[in-house]
LUMSE-138313 format. One record per residue: residue in one letter; z, x, y of N, C-alpha, C in turn. Coordinates in Angstrom, 1 decimal. Atoms other than C-alpha are relative to their C-alpha. Layout:
N
rest=a; nz=Z; nx=X; ny=Y; caz=Z; cax=X; cay=Y; cz=Z; cx=X; cy=Y
...
//
This chain:
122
rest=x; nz=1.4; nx=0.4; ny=-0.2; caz=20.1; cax=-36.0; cay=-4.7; cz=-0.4; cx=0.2; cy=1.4
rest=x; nz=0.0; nx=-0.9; ny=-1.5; caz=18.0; cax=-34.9; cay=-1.6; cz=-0.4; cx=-1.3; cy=0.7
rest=x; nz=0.1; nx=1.1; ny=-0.4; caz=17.6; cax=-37.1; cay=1.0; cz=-1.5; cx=0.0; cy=0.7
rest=x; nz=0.9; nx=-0.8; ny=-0.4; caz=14.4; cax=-38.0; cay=2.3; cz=-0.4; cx=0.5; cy=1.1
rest=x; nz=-0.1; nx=-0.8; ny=-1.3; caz=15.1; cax=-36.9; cay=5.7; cz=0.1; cx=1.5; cy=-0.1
rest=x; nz=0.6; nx=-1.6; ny=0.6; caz=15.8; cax=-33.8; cay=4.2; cz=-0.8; cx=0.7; cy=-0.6
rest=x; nz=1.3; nx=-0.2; ny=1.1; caz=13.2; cax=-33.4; cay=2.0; cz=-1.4; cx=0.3; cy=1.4
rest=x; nz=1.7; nx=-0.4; ny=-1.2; caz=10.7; cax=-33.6; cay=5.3; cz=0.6; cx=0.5; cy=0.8
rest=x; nz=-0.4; nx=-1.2; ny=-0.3; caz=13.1; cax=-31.3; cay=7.0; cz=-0.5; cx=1.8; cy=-0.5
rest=x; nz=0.5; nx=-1.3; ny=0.6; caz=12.7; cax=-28.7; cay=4.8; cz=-1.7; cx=0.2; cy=0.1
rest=x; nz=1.6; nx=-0.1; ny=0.0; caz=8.7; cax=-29.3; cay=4.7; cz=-0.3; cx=0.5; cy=1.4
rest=x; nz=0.2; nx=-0.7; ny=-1.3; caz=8.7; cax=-28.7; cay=8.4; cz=0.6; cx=0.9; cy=0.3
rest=x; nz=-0.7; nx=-1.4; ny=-0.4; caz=11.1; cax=-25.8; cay=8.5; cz=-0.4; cx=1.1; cy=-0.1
rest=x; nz=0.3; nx=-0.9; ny=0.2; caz=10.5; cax=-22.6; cay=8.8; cz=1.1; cx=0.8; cy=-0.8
rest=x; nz=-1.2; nx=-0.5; ny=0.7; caz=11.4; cax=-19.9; cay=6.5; cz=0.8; cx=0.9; cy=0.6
rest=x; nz=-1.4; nx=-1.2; ny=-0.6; caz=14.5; cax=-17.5; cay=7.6; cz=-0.7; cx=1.0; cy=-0.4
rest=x; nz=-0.5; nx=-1.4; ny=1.1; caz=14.7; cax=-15.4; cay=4.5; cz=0.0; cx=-0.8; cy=-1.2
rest=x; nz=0.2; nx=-0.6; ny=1.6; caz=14.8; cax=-14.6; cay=0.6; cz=0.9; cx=1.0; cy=-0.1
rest=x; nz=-1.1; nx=-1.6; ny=0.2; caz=17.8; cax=-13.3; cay=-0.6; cz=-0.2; cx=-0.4; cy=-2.1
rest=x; nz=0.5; nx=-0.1; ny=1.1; caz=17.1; cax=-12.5; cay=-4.1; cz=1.2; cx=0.8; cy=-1.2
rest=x; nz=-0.8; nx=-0.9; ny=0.7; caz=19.5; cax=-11.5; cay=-7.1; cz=-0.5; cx=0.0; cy=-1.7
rest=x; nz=0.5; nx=-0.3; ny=1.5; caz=18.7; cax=-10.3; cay=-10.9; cz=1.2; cx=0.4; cy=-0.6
rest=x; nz=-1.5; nx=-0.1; ny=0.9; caz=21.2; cax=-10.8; cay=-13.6; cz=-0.7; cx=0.6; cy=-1.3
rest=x; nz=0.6; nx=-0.3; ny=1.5; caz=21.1; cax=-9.4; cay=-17.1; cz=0.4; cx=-0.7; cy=-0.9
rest=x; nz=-0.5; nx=0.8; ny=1.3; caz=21.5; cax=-11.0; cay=-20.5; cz=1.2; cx=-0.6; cy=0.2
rest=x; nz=-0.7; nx=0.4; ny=0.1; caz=25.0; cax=-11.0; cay=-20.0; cz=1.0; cx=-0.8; cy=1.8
rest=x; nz=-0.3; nx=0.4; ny=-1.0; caz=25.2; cax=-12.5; cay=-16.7; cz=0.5; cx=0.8; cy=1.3
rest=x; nz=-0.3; nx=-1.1; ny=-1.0; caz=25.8; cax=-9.7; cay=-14.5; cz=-0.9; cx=0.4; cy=0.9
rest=x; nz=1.3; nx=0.2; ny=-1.3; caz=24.2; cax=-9.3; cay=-11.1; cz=-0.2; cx=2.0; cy=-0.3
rest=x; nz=0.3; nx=-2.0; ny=-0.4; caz=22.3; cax=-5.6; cay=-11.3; cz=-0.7; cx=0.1; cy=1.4
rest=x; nz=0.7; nx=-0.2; ny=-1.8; caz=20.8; cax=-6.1; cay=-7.5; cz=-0.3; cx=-0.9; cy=0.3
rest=x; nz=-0.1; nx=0.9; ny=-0.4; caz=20.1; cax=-7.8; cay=-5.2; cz=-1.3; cx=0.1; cy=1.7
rest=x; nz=0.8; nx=-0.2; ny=-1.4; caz=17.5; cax=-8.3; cay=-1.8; cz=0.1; cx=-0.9; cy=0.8
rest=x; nz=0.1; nx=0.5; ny=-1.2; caz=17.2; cax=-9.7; cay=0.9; cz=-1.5; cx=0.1; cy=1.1
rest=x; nz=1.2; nx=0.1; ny=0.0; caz=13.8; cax=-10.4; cay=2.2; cz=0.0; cx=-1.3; cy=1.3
rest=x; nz=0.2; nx=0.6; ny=-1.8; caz=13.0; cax=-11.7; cay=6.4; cz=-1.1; cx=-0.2; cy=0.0
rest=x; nz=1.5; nx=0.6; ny=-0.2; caz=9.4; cax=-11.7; cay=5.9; cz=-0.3; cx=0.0; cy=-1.9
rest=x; nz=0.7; nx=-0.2; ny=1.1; caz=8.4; cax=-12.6; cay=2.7; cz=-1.3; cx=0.1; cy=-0.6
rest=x; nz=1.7; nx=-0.7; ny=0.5; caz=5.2; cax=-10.8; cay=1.0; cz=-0.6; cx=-0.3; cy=-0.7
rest=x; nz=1.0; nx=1.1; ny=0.7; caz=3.8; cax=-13.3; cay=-0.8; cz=0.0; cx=-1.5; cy=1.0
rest=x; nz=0.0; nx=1.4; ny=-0.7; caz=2.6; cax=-16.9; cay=0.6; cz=0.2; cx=-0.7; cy=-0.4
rest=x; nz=-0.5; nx=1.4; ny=0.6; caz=4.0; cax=-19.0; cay=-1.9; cz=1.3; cx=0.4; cy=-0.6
rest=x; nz=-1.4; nx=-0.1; ny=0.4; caz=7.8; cax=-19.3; cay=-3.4; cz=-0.6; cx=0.4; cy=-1.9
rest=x; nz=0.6; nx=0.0; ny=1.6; caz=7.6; cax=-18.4; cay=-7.6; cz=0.6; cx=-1.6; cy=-0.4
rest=x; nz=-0.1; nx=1.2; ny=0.7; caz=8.2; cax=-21.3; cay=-9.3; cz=1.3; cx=0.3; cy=-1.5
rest=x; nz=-1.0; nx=-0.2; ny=1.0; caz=11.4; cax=-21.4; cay=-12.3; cz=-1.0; cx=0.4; cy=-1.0
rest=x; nz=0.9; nx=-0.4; ny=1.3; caz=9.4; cax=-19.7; cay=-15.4; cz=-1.0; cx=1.1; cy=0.6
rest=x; nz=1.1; nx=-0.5; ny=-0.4; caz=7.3; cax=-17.5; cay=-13.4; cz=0.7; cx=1.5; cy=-0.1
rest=x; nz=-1.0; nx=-1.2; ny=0.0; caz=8.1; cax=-13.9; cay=-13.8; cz=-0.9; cx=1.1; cy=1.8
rest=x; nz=0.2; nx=-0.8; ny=-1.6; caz=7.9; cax=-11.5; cay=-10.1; cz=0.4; cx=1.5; cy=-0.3
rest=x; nz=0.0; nx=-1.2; ny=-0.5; caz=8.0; cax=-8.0; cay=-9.1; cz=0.2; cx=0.3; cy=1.2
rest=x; nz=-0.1; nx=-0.4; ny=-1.7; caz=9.2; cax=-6.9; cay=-5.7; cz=0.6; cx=1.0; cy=0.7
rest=x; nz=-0.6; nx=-1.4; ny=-0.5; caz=9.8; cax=-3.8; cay=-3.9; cz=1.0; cx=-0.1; cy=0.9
rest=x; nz=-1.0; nx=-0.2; ny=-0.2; caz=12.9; cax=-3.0; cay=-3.2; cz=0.7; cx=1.0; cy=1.1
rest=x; nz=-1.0; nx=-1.8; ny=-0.6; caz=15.3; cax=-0.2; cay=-0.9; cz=1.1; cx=0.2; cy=-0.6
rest=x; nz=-1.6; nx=-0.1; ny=-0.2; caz=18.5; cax=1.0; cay=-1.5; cz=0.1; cx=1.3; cy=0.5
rest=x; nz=-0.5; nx=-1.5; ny=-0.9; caz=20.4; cax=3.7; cay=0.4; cz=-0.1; cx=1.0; cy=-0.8
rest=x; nz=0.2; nx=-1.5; ny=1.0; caz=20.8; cax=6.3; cay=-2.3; cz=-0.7; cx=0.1; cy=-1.1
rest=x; nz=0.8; nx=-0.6; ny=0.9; caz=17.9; cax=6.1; cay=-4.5; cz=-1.2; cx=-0.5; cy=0.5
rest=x; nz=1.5; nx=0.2; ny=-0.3; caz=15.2; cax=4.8; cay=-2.0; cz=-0.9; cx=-1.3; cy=-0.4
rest=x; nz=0.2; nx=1.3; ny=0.4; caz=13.1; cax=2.5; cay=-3.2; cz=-0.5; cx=-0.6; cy=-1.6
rest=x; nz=-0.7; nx=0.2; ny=1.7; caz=13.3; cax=0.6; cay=-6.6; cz=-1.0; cx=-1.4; cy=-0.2
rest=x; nz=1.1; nx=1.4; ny=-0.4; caz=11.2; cax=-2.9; cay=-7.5; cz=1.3; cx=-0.8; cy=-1.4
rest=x; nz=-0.8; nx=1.4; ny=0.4; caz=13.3; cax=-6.0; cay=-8.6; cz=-1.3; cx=-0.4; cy=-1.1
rest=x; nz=0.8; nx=0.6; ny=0.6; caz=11.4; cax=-7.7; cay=-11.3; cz=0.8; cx=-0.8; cy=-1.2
rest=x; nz=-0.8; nx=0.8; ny=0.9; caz=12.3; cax=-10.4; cay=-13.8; cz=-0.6; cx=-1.3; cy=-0.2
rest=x; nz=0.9; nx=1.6; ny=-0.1; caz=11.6; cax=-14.2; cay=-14.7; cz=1.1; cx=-0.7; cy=0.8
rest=x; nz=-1.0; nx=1.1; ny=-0.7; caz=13.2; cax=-16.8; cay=-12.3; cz=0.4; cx=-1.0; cy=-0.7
rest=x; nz=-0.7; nx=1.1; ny=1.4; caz=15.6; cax=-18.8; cay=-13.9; cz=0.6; cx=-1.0; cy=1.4
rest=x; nz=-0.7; nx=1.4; ny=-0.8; caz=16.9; cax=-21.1; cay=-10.5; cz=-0.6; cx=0.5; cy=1.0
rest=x; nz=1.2; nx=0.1; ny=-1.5; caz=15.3; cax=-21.4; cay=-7.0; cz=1.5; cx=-1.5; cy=1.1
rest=x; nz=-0.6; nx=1.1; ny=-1.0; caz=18.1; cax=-22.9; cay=-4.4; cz=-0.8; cx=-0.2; cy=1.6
rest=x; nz=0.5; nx=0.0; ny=-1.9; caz=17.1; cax=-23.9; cay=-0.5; cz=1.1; cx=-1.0; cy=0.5
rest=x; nz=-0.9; nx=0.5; ny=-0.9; caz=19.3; cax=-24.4; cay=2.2; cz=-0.7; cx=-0.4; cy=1.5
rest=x; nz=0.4; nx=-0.3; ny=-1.1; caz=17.9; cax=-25.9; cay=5.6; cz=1.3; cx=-0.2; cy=0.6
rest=x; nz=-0.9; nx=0.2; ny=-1.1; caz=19.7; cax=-25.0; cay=8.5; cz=-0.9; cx=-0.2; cy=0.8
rest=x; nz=0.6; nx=-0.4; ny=-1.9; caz=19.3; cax=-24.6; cay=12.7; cz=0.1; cx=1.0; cy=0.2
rest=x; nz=-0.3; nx=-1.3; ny=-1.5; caz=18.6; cax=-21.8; cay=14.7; cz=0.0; cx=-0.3; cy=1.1
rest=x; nz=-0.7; nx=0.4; ny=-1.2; caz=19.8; cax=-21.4; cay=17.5; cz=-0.8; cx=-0.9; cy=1.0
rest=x; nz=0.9; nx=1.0; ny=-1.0; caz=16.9; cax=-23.3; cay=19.2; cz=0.2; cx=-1.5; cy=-0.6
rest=x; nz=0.0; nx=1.6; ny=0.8; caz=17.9; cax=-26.6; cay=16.9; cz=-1.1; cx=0.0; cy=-0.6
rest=x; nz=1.2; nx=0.7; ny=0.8; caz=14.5; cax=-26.4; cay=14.8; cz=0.5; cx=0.8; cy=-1.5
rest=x; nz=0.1; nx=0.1; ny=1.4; caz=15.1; cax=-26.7; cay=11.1; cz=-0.8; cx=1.6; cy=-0.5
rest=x; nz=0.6; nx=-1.1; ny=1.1; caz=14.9; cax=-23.4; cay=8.9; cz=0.4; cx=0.1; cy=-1.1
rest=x; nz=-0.1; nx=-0.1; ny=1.2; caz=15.2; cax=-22.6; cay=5.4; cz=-0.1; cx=1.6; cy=-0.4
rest=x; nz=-0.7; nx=-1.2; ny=1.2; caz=17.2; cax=-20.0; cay=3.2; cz=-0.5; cx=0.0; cy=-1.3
rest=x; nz=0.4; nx=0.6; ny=1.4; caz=16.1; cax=-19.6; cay=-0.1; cz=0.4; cx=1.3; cy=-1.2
rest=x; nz=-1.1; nx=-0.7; ny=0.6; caz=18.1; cax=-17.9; cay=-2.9; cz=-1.1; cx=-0.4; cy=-1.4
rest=x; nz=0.7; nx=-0.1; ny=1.3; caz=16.3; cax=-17.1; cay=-6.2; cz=0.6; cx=0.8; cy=-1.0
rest=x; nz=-0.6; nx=0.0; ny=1.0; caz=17.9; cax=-16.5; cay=-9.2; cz=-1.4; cx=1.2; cy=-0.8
rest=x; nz=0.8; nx=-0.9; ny=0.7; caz=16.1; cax=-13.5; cay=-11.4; cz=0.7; cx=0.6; cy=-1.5
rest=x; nz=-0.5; nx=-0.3; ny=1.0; caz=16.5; cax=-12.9; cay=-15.2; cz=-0.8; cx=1.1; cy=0.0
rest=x; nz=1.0; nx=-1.5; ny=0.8; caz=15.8; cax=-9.1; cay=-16.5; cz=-0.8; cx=-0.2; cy=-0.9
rest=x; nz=0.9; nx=-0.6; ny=0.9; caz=13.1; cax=-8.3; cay=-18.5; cz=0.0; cx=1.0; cy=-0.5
rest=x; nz=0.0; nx=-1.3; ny=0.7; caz=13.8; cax=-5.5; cay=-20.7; cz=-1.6; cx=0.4; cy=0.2
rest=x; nz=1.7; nx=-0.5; ny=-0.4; caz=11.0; cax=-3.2; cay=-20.1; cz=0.4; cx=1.4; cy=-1.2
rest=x; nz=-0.2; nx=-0.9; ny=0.9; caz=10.5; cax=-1.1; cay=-23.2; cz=-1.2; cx=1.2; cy=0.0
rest=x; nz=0.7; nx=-1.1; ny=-0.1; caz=9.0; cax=2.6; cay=-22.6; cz=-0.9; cx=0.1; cy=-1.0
rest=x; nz=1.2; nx=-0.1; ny=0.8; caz=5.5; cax=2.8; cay=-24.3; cz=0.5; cx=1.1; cy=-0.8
rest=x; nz=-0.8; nx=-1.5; ny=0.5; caz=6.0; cax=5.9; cay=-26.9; cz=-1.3; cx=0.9; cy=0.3
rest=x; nz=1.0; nx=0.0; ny=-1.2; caz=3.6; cax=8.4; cay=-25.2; cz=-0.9; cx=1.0; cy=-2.0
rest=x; nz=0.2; nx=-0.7; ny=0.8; caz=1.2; cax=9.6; cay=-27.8; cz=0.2; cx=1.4; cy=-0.4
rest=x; nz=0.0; nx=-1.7; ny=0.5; caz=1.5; cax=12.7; cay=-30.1; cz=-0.7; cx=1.2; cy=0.8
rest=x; nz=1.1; nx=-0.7; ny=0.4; caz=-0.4; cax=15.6; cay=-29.1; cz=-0.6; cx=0.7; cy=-1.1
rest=x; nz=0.4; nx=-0.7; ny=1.3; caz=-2.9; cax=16.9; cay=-31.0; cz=0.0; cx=1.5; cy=-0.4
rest=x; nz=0.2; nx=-1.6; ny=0.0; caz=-3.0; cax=20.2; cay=-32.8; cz=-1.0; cx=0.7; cy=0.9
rest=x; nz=0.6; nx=-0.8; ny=-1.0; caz=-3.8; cax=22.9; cay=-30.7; cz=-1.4; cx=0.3; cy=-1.0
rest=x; nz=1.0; nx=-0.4; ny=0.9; caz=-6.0; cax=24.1; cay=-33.6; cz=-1.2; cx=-0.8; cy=0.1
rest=x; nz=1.6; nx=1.3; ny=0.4; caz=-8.3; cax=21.0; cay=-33.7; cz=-0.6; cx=0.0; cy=1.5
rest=x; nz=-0.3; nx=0.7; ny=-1.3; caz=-8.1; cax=20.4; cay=-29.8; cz=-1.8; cx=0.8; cy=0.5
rest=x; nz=1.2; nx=-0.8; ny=-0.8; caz=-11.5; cax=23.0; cay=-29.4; cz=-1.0; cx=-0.7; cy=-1.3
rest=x; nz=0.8; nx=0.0; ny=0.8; caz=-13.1; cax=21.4; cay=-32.7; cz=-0.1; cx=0.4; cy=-1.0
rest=x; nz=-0.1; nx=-0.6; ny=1.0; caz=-12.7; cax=24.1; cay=-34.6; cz=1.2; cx=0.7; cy=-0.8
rest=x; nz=-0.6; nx=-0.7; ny=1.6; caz=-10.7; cax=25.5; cay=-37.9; cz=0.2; cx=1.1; cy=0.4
rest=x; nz=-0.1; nx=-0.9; ny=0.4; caz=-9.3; cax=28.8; cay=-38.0; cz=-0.6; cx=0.3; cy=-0.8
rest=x; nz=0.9; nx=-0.8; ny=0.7; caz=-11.1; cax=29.2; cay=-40.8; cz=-1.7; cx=0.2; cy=0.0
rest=x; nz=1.7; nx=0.5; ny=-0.2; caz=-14.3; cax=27.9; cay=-39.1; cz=-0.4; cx=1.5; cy=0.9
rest=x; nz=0.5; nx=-1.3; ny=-0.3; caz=-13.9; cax=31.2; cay=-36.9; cz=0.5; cx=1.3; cy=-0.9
rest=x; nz=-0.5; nx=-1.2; ny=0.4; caz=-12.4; cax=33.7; cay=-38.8; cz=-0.2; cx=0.1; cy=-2.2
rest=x; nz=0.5; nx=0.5; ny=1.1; caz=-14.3; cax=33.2; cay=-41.8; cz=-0.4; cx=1.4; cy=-1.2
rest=x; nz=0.0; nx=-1.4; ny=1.1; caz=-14.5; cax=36.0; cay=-45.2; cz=-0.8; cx=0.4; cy=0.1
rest=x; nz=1.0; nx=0.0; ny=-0.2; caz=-17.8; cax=36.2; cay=-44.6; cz=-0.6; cx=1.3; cy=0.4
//
């Protein structure tokens, strides 16, 4: 349980960082971030699902996304002694299922008209 010296530590601390990991169904970490300035002004909340753009070295950049399933905080010190805060967020996958991309239509129809509308026995 937190104490409440801690509890109004953390309220006055500043944030560090956001290190951020996304597991899948079967519990397995598929990535992971790390985040110094965070790009939103509020933390997500457990149930809330995020999106966040990502780097990695060999494929550039990639976007994290998922529902948060845990939300830890750590306050420490920096080196000045003033109270800061780590914050580790737990991210469940979201299967993301590829739309199916419509048919095209026949070329035939695509101008309006029938072959037999132009090429008529007539």
């Amino acid at each position: 349980m937190e104490t409440p010296n801690a509890r109004s530590n953390r309220r006055a601390a500043t944030l560090a960082g956001v290190f951020v990991e996304l597991f899948d169904a079967h519990d397995h970490c598929l990535g992971q971030a790390l985040y110094f300035d965070w790009p939103v002004a509020t933390l997500p909340a457990p149930g809330e699902t995020i999106s966040l753009a990502a780097t990695q070295a060999w494929t550039k950049r990639r976007q994290l996304a998922g529902r948060v399933r845990k939300r830890q905080f750590d306050v420490q010190q920096d080196d000045a002694g003033r109270p800061c805060v780590w914050v580790r967020i737990e991210l469940e996958h979201i299967p993301y299922e590829t739309p199916s991309r419509p048919r095209p239509q026949d070329k035939r129809r695509a101008t309006g008209l029938l072959p037999e509308d132009v090429f008529s026995s007539n």
